[in-house]
N, C-alpha and C positions, 0 to 999 in steps of 0.2 A: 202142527205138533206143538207138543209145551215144551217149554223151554224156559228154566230160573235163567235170570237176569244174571249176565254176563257184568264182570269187574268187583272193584270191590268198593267195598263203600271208601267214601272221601276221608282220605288221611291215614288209609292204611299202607302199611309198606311192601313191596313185595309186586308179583304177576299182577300185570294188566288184565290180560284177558282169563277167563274162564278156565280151571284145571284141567285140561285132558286129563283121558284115561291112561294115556301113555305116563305123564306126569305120578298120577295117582300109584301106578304102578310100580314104577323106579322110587317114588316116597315110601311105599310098603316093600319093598324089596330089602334084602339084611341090609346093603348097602345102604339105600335110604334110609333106614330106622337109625344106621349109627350115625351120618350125618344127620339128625336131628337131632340126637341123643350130643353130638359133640358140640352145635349150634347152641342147645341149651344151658349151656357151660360157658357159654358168653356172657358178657354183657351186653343183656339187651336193653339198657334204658334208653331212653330218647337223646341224651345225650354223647352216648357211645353211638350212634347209629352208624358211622360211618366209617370205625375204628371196626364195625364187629362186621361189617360189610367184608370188608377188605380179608378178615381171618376166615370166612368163607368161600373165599375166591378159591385156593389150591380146590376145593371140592367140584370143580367144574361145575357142569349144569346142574346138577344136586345145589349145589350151595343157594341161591335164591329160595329153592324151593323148603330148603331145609328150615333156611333161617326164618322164611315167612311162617313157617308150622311152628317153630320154635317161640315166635311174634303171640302166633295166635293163642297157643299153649296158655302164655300170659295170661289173654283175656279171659280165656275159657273160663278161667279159677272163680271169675266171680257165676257164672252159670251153672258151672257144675263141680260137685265136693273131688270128682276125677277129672275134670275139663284137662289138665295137663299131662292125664295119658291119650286122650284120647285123640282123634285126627278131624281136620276141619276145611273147609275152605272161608275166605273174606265172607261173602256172602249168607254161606248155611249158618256161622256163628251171628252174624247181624241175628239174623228171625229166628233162630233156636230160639226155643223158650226155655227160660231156665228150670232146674231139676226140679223145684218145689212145684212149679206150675205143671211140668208133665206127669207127676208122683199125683198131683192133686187131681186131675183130670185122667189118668190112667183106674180112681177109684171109681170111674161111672160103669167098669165093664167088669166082668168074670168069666170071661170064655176072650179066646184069640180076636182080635181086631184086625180092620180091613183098614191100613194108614195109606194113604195117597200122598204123593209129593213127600216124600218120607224123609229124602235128602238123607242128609249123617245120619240120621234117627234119633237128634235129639228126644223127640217126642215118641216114637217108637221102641225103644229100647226102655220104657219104664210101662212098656202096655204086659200084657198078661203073655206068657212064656203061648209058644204057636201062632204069634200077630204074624202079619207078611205086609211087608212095605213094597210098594211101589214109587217109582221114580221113572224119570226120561233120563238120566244125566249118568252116564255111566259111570263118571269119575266119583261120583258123589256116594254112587252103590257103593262102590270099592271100598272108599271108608268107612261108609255105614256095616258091613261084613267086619272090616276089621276091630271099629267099636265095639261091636257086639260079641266079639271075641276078648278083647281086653273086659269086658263088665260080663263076664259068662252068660248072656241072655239068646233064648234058642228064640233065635226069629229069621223067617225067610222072606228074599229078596228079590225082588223081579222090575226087569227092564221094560217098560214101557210107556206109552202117552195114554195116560189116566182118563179122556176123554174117550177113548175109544173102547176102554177096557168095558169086558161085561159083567155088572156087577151083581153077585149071587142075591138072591132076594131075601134071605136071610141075618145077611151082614150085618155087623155091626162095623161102625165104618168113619175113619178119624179124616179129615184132610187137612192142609196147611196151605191154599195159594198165594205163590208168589206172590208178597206184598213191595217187591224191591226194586227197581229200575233204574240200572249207572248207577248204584249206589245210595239212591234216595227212594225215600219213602213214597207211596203210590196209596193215594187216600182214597181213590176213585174206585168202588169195589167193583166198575163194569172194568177195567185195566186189569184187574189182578188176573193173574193165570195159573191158571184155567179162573173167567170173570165168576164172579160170586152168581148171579142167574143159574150160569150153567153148571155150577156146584149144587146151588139148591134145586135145582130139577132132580136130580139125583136121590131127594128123599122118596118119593113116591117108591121109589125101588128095589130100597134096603129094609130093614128090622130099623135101625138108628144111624142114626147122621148126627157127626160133632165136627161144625167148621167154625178153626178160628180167624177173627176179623180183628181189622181195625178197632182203639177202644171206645174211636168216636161214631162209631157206625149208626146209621139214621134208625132209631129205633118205629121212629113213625110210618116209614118204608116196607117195614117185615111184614110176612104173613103173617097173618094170627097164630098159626100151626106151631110160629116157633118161638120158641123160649133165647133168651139174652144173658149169659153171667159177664158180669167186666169183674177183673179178678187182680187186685194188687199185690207187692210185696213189701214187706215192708215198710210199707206207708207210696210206695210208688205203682200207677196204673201200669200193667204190663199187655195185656189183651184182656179179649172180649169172644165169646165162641158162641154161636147159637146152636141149640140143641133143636133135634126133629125126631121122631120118633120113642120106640122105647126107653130111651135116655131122659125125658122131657120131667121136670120136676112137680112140676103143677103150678110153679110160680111164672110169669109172662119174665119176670124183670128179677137179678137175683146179683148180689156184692159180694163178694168171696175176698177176704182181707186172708192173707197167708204172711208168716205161719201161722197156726191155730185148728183149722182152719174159722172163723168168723164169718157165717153168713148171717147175709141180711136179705128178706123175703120184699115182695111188694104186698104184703099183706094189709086189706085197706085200714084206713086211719083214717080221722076226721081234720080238715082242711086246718093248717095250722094261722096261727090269728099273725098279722103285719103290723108291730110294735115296734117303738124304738130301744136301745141298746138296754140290756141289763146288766146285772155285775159279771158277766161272764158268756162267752163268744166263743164256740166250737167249731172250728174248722171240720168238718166231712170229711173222712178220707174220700180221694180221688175215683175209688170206684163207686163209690155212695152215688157221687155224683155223678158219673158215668154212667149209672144204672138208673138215675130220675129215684132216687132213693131220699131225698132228704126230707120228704118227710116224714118217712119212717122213724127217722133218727130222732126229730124236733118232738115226736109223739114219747118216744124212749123215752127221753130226758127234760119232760115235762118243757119245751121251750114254743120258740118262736120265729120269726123270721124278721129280717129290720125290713127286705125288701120283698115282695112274692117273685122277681126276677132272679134274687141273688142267693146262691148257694153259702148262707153262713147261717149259723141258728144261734141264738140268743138266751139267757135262762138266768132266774134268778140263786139260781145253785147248780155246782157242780158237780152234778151225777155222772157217775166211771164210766167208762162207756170205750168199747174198744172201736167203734164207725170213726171215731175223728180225735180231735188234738183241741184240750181246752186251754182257753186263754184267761185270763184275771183281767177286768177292762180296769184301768187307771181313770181312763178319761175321756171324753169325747169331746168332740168342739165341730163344727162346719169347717168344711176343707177350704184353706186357704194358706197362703206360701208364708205370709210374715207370722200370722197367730201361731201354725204348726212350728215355724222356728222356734219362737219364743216356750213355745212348751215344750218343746223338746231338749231346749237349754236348759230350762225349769229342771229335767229329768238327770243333766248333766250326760247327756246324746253325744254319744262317738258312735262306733260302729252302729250303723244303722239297718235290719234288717225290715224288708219293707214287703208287706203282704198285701194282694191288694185284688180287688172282683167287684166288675161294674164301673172301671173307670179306665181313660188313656192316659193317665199318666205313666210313665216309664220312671222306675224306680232308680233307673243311675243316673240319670238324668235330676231326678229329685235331690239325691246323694249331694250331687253336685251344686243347687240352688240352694240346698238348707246350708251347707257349712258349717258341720256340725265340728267342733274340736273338743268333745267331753269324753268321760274317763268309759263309761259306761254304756254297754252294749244296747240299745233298746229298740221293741219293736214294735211297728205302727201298722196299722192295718186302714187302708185304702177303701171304701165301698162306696154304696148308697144306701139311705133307709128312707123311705116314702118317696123313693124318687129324688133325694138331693144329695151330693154328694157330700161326707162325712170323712173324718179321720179320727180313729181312735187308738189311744196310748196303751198298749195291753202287755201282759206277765208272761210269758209260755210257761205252764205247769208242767210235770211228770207225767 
């Protein structure tokens, strides 16, 4: 059988083990909802933890339960614009994806979706009104029912091990495998559950298959068949889904920057040329490079590359560009600990932010040997160009 990973991630408060049904139940009971509802009337910062502990106690066995949903409410708010009506467990809130990414992904279909591991239905409850989620975890249904009553979305629910299920060959058809274990992350896509193989057997069967992965997933590993998005938000990588069938773009390799949305294709480009620094150095966003996209971007913006290893692109102007983050170069020199001092003094270097690809340097560690005590924020950026290690004094622009 499948089975999400029991506990919660490290440093949450609240239930050891996994929510029963019973639990879920007595939480969606009136009872339960006002103990939630009074819990969140606490103070819940970090600081109170122990003060707001104690004001939950008269609520008997409700009160943990209350006060963790209460916890988790908090976090939600960054995931979703209702995260804090809605209901969660530790775990389902970790891998939920947030709303912009399920909104963005829910535009691939226009008829009902076939969701597996469906959990709360973060990802479900933004598919097309008639989706049906599937799950093993009954306590996880319960909520998912309830969310979909708090956000009025008509979707149906059903109990079972998605492994066994038989899948209409028509479907259009979402999955989500447990990427979680004791609370930590599980890179290994044969570990995930139900393991990524035995997801992707699955396409031969349906209309479309959308499973999301890891955003480091071995792109040299995959069939051909199937298509890659790595999809950021706001400048941060959050996943990666491969598409199989009718859903399939036409592009192998595909950068999805949200909001906007911003894609970026693998559409081919001619091999960009290995130069050293110019007046100006563009950091890729993270799915750029997640997706082996940089040189799409270096073709965009008329540039270059300082390393053919290293994800930074070079250019003697700064062309807009929403793939990456431009920097203004000050200076460059060869990486060494007393020269980078002394230019950094030069800069009048206090606060030091330190960027840095293609080298083991560890930047607190840096922090600490430069000694910087100046007035001014500055930031340095860490690489290599032809293969030798380099440090360059750079602006962050708008």
């Amino acid at each position: 059988m499948v089975r999400h990973p029991p506990g919660l991630a490290q440093g949450e408060q609240g239930q050891v083990a996994a929510l029963t049904p019973e639990q879920a139940r007595s939480l969606l009971s009136p009872e339960g909802r006002a103990a939630v509802a009074a819990a969140e009337r606490l103070d819940l910062s970090s600081s109170a933890r122990l003060r707001t502990a104690e004001a939950v106690r008269p609520l008997g066995a409700l009160g943990p339960l209350a006060l963790e949903q209460a916890l988790l409410r908090v976090r939600a708010r960054a995931k979703h614009p209702r995260g804090d009506e809605l209901w969660w467990t530790g775990p389902a809130l970790e891998q939920a994806s947030s709303y912009d990414l399920a909104v963005h992904r829910a535009r691939l279909f226009d008829r009902p979706v076939l969701d597996l591991c469906c959990s709360v239905g973060g990802d479900l409850l933004a598919l097309p009104h008639g989706s049906v989620g599937v799950d093993l975890d009954e306590a996880r249904l319960l909520l998912a029912r309830a969310n979909a009553a708090v956000l009025g979305r008509d979707v149906s629910l059903v109990r079972a091990d998605v492994t066994a299920l038989p899948l209409p060959a028509g479907a259009d058809v979402v999955v989500d495998p447990a990427r979680r274990a004791g609370g930590r992350r599980v890179f290994d896509p044969r570990a995930y559950a139900p393991p990524l193989d035995q997801v992707l057997s699955w396409r031969s069967r349906v209309r479309s298959l959308v499973v999301k992965v890891a955003p480091g997933v071995d792109h040299d590993a995959l069939a051909p068949d199937l298509e890659v998005e790595v999809v950021s938000l706001r400048g941060e990588v959050k996943e990666a889904v491969l598409l199989a069938g009718a859903v399939r773009t036409g592009h192998r390799r595909t950068a999805s920057l949200l909001p906007g949305p911003h894609v970026l294709v693998d559409e081919p480009v001619a091999a960009p040329a290995v130069r050293p620094p110019g007046a100006w150095l563009l950091e890729p966003d993270g799915a750029v490079v997640r997706a082996h996209l940089v040189e799409q971007v270096a073709a965009q913006v008329d540039g270059w590359l300082l390393d053919e290893t290293i994800a930074y692109v070079a250019a003697d102007a700064r062309v807009p560009t929403p793939y990456g983050k431009w920097f203004e170069v000050l200076e460059v020199l060869p990486f060494g600990l007393k020269a980078l001092r002394e230019r950094l003094r030069a800069h009048d270097a206090g606060p030091l932010v330190v960027k840095k690809r293609g080298t083991a340097v560890e930047p607190d560690v840096l922090r600490k040997q430069l000694k910087l005590t100046g007035s001014r924020e500055v930031t340095v950026v860490l690489t290599r160009a032809a293969g030798k290690q380099i440090a360059m004094v750079v602006r962050p622009t708008a």
